[in-house]
N, C-alpha and C positions, 0 to 999 in steps of 0.2 A: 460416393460415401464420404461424409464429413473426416475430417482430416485427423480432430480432437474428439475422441467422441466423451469421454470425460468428463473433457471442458464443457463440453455443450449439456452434460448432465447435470453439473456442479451449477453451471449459468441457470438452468431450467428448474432446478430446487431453490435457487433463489430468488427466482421471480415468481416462482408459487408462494413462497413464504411471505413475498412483501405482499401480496393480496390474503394472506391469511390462508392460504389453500398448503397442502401437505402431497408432496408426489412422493406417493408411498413406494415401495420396492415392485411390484407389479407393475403400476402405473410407469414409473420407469422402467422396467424391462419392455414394457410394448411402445415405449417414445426408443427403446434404443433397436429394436427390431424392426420400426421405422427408418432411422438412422443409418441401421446399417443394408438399406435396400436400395437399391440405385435407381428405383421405379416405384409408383405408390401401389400400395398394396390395402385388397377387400378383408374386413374381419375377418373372414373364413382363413385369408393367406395369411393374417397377422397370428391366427391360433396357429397354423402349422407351422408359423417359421419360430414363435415363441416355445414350441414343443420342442422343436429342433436343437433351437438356439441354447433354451435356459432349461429342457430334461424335464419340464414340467406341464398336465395338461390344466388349461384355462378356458372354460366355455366361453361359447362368442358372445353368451348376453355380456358376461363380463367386460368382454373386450369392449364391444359398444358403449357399454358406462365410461369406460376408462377414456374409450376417441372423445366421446361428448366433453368429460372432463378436461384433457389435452386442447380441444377444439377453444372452449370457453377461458384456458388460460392462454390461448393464441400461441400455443406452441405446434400445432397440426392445422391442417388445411383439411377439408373434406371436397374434393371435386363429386359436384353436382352430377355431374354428365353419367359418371363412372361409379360413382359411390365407391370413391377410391379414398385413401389417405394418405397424405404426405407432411414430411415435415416443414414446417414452416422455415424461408429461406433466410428469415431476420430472426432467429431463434434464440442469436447469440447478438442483439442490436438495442442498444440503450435509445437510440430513436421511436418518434413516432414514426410509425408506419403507414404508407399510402395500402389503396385501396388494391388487392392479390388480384393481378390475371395472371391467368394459368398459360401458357403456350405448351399444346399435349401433342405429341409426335402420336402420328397413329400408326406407325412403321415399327419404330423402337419403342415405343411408350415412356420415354421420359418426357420429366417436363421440367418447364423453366418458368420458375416465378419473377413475376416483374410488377414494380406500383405504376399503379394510373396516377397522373397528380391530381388533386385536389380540384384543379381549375377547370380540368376533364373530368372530372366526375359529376364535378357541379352542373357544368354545360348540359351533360347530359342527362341530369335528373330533371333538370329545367325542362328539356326537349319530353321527357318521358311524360312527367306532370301535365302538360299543357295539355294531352292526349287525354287525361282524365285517369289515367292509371297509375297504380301505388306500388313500389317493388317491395317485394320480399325480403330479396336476398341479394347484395350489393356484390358481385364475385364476377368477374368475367372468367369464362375459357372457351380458350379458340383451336381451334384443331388444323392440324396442317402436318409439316416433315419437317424436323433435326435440320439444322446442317447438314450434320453428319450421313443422314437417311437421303438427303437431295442428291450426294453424289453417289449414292449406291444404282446400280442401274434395277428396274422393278422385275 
């Protein structure tokens, strides 16, 4: 769980603001139900932990507007594989950002966001192209075990 989660609200209203977008109080209550999950979590778990959390009930169409929106000001991640959500791990990064793979522990189900560089993206768009084929959706995730899960015995 993020250290400031405040900070990271305060940061996340401001970078909605410089593209003209508005993170209304909902919209942030399910970036900080995010926040404060130490595993990504499906609408369904982001309505029960938002009931829990903030007393209040929100239907999932809701909630799916609100990911889409988060998604499109690059504050959330959406893992493909899982149709999970997590918060984006440069949330609080005045940088450009490289290209999110995921590394998803299938033991503990964290995961740890890391950028591909530029030079490796490109190589491999190169390699994809030549085969005749167009990507969608530019996101690696790889699946394997933690550190942490490697030494646990199974």
């Amino acid at each position: 769980m993020p250290a400031d989660i405040d900070q990271i609200i305060k940061k996340s209203q401001e970078a909605c603001a410089s593209t003209g977008a508005k993170l209304t109080s909902k919209r942030k209550n399910v970036l900080t139900a995010l926040l404060t999950s130490s595993i990504p979590l499906s609408a369904y778990e982001i309505v029960e932990k938002y009931k829990n959390q903030f007393n209040e009930a929100l239907p999932v169409m809701s909630v799916y507007r609100m990911l889409d929106f988060l998604i499109q000001e690059k504050l959330v991640h959406k893992l493909e594989t899982s149709g999970q959500y997590m918060i984006c791990a440069h949330i609080t990064c005045d940088h450009p950002h490289e290209m999110p793979q995921f590394l998803i522990c299938d033991r503990c189900h964290t995961v740890k966001e890391i950028g591909i560089k530029k030079q490796i993206m490109s190589e491999l768009e190169r390699g994809i192209q030549s085969t005749g084929f167009t990507l969608s959706k530019k996101q690696l995730e790889l699946h394997g075990f933690c550190e942490h899960c490697q030494n646990k015995p199974r």
